[in-house]
C-alpha positions as a Python dict, from the first residue, in 0.01 Angstrom:
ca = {
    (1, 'X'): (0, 0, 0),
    (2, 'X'): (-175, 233, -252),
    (3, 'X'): (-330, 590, -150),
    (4, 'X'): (-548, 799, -373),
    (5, 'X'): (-674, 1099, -165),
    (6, 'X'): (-955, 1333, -380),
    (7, 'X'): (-751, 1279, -673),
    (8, 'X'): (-875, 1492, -944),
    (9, 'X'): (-735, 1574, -1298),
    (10, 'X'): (-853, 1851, -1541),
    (11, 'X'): (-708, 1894, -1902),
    (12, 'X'): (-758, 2260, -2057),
    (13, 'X'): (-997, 2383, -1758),
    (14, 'X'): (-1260, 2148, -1924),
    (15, 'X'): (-1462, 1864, -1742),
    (16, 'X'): (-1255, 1662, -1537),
    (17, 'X'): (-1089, 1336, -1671),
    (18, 'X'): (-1085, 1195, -1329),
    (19, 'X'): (-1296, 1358, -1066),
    (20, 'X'): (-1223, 1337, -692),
    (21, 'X'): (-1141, 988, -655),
    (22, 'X'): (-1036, 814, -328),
    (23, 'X'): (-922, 483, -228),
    (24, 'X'): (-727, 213, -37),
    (25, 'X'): (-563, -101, -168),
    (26, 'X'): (-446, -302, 133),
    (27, 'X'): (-120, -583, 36),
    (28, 'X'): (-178, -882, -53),
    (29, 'X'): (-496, -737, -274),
    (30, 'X'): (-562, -797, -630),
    (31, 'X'): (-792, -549, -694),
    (32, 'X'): (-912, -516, -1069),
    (33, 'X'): (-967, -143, -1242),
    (34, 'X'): (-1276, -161, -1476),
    (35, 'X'): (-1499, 112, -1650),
    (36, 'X'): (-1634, 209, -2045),
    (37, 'X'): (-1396, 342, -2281),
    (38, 'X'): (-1307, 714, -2147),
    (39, 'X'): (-1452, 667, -1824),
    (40, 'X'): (-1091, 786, -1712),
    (41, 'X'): (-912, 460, -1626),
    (42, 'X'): (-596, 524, -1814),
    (43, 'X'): (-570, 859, -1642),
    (44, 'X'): (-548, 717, -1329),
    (45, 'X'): (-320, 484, -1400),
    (46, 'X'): (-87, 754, -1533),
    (47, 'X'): (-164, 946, -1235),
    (48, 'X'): (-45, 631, -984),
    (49, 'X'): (217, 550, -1182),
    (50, 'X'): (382, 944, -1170),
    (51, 'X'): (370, 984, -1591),
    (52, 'X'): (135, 1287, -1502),
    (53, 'X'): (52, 1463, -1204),
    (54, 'X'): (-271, 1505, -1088),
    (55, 'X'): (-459, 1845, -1075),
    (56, 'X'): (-593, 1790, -732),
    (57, 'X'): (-527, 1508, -462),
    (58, 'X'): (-253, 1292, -346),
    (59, 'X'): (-105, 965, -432),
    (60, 'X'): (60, 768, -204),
    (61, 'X'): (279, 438, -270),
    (62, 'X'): (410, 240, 49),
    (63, 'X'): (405, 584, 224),
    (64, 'X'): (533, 794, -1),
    (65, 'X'): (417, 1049, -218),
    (66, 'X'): (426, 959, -547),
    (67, 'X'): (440, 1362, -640),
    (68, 'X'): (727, 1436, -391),
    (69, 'X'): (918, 1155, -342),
    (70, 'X'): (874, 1022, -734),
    (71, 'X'): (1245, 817, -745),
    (72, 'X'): (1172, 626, -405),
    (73, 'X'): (800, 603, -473),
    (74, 'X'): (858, 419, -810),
    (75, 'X'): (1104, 195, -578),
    (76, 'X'): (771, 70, -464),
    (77, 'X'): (608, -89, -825),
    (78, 'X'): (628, -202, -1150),
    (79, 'X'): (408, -135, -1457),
    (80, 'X'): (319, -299, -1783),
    (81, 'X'): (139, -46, -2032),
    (82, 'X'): (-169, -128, -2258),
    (83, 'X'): (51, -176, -2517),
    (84, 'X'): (397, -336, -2546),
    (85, 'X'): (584, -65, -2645),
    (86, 'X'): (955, -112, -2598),
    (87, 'X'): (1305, -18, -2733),
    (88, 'X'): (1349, -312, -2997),
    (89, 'X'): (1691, -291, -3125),
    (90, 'X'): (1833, -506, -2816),
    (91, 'X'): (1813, -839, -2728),
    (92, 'X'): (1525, -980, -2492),
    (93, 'X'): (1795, -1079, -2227),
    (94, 'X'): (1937, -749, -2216),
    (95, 'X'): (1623, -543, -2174),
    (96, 'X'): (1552, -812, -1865),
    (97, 'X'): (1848, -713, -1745),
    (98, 'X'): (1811, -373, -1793),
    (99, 'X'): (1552, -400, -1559),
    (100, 'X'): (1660, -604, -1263),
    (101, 'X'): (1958, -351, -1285),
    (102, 'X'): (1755, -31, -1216),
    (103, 'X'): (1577, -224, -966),
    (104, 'X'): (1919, -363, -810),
    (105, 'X'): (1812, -762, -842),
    (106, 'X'): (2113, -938, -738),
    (107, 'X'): (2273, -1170, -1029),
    (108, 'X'): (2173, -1492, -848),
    (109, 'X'): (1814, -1370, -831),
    (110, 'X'): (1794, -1222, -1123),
    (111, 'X'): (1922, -1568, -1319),
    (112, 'X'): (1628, -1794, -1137),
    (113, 'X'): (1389, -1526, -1211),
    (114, 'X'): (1449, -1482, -1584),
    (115, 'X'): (1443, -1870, -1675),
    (116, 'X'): (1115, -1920, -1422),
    (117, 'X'): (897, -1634, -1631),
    (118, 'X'): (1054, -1655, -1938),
    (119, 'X'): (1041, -2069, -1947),
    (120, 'X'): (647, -2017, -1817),
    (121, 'X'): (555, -1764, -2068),
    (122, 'X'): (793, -1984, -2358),
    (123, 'X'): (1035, -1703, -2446),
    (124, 'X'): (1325, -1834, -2297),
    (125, 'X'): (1467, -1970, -2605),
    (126, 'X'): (1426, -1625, -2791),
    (127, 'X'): (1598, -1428, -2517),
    (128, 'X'): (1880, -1405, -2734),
    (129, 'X'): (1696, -1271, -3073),
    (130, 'X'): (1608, -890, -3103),
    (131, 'X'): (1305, -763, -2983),
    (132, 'X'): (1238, -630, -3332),
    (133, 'X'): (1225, -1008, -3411),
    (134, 'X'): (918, -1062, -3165),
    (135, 'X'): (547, -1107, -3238),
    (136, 'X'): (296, -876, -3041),
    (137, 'X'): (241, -1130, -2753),
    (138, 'X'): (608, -1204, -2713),
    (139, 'X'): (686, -850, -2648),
    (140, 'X'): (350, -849, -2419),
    (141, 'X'): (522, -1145, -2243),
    (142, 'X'): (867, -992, -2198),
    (143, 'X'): (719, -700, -2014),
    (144, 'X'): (565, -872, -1799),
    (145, 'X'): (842, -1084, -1690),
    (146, 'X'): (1076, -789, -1705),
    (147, 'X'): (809, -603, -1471),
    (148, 'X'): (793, -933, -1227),
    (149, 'X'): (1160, -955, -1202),
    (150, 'X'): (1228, -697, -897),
    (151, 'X'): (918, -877, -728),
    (152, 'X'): (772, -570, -671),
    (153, 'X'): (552, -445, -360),
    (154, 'X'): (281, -369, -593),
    (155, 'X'): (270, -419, -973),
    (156, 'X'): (28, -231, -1215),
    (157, 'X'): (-58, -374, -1526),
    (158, 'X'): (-312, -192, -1785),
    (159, 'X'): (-486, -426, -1993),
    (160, 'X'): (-244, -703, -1936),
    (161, 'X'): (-381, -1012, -2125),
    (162, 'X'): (-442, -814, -2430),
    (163, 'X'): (-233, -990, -2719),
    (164, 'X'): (-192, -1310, -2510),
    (165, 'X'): (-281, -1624, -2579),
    (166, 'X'): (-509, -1825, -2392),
    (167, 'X'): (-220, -2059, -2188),
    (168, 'X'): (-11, -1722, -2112),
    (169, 'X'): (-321, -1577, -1988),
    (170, 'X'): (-352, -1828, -1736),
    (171, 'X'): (26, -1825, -1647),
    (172, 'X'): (49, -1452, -1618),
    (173, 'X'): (-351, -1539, -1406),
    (174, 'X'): (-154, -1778, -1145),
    (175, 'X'): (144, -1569, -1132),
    (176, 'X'): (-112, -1306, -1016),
    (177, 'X'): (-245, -1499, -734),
    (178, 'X'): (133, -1610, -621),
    (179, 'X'): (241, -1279, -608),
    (180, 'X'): (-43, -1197, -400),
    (181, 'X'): (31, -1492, -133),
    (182, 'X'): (316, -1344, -125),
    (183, 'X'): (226, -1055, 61),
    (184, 'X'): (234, -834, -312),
    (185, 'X'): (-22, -619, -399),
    (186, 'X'): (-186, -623, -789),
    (187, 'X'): (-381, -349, -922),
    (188, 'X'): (-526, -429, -1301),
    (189, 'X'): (-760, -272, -1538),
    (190, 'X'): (-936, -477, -1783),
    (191, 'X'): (-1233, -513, -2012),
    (192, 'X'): (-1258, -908, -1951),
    (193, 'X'): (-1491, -867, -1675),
    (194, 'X'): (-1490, -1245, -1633),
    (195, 'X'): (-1154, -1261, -1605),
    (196, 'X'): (-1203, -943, -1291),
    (197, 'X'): (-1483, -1165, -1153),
    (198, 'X'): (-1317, -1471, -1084),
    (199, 'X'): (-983, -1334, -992),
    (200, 'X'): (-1050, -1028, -802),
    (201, 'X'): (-1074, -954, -396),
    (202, 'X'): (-1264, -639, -445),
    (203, 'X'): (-1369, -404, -798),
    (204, 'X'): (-1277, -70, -821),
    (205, 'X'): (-1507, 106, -1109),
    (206, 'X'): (-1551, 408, -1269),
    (207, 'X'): (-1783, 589, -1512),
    (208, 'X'): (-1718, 944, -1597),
    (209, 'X'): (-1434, 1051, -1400),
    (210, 'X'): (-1607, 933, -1087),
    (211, 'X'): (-1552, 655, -848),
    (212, 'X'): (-1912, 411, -832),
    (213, 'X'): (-1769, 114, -714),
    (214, 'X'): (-1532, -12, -442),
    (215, 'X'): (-1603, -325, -378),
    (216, 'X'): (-1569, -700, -332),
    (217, 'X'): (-1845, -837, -576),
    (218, 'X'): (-2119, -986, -343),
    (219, 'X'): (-2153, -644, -205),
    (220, 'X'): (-2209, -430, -550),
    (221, 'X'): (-2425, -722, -671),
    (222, 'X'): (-2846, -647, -652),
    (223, 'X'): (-2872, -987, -694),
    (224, 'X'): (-2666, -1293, -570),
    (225, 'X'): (-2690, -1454, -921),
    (226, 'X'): (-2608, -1128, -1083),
    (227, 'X'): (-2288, -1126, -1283),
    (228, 'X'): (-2003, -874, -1324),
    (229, 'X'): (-2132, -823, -1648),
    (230, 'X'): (-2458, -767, -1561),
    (231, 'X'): (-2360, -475, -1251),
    (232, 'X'): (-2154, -311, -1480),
    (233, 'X'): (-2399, -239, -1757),
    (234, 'X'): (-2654, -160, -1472),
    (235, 'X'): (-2422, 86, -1287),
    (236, 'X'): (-2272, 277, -1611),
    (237, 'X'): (-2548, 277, -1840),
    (238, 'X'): (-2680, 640, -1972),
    (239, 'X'): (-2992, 748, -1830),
}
């Protein structure tokens, strides 16, 4: 489902942002992104989702190269950003619509799918309102149901339960794992390594551009009763 081949990416001939990384996320994975601040996370993500193009390397989506197929490629996903930044001076229901029309949702699908995330994530009575009108989370929430609403073949979210509350977190959580039995791929970064731990099928991490960890946990672990926590501080600490 998701490609990275030596992908590499330099800024100003300095030291690489993100240096010759390669992996394989299979559908049906949820697969969760972790690594310090700066380790080069957000790079990648850019780089996967075709916002910048990588200095070195390949990305592939479904088959296709993100790089020379970008419009058919971004068929293929949908992506919420760290932060909820959207066009506010239209309504909730038209942005969601917005959406399911550049992905081509049919109206009847479209309909089910807007009350069944909005009415889980309790913006469905707001729909209506501005987006100007809407707290942090509730513009968090409409992404994410705007970004669920093509059910996509693989969706990318960046720091995705930032700015939620605790019962959205665990909606947006099981509408994770139901996408995935679904035959859909996930692919999220996070600093709620508890969160990674008890969701995840395998950790992808990185520390300084590089790629340390591809995983599922019980094979990166030193110790069976070692926790996420406790590998990650091991594996990215300075010597």
């Amino acid at each position: 489902m998701l490609i990275l081949k030596n992908v590499s990416k330099t800024y100003d001939k300095k030291k690489k942002a993100v240096d010759d990384i390669s992996l394989e996320i299979k559908k049906g994975e949820i697969i969760g992104f972790i690594g310090p601040n700066g380790a080069g996370k957000t790079t990648t993500i850019k780089m996967i989702t075709g916002m910048i193009a990588p200095t070195e390397g390949s990305i592939e989506i479904n088959g296709l190269d993100i790089s020379k197929t970008p419009v058919e490629a971004k068929k293929n996903f949908t992506f919420v950003p760290d932060h909820p930044t959207i066009f506010d001076a239209i309504k909730g229901i038209d942005y969601l619509n917005f959406m399911a029309d550049i992905y081509e949702v049919s109206i009847k699908d479209r309909k089910d799918r807007i009350e069944k995330f909005t009415k889980a994530f309790q913006i469905y009575d707001a729909l209506t309102q501005t987006v100007n009108s809407y707290s942090h989370g509730m513009r968090q929430k409409l992404l994410i149901s705007g970004a669920l609403l093509p059910n996509p073949n693989l969706f990318i979210l960046d720091e995705p339960l930032v700015g939620l509350d605790p019962y959205s977190a665990r909606i947006l959580k099981d509408l994770m794992k139901e996408h995935c039995k679904k035959g859909g791929t996930i692919f999220f970064s996070s600093h709620g390594l508890e969160v990674v731990e008890n969701l995840c099928h395998r950790v992808v991490m990185i520390h300084k551009g590089k790629l340390i960890a591809c995983d599922v946990l019980e094979n990166i672990k030193k110790s069976k009763d070692a926790t996420l926590e406790e590998v990650f501080l091991e594996m990215t600490k300075d010597e």
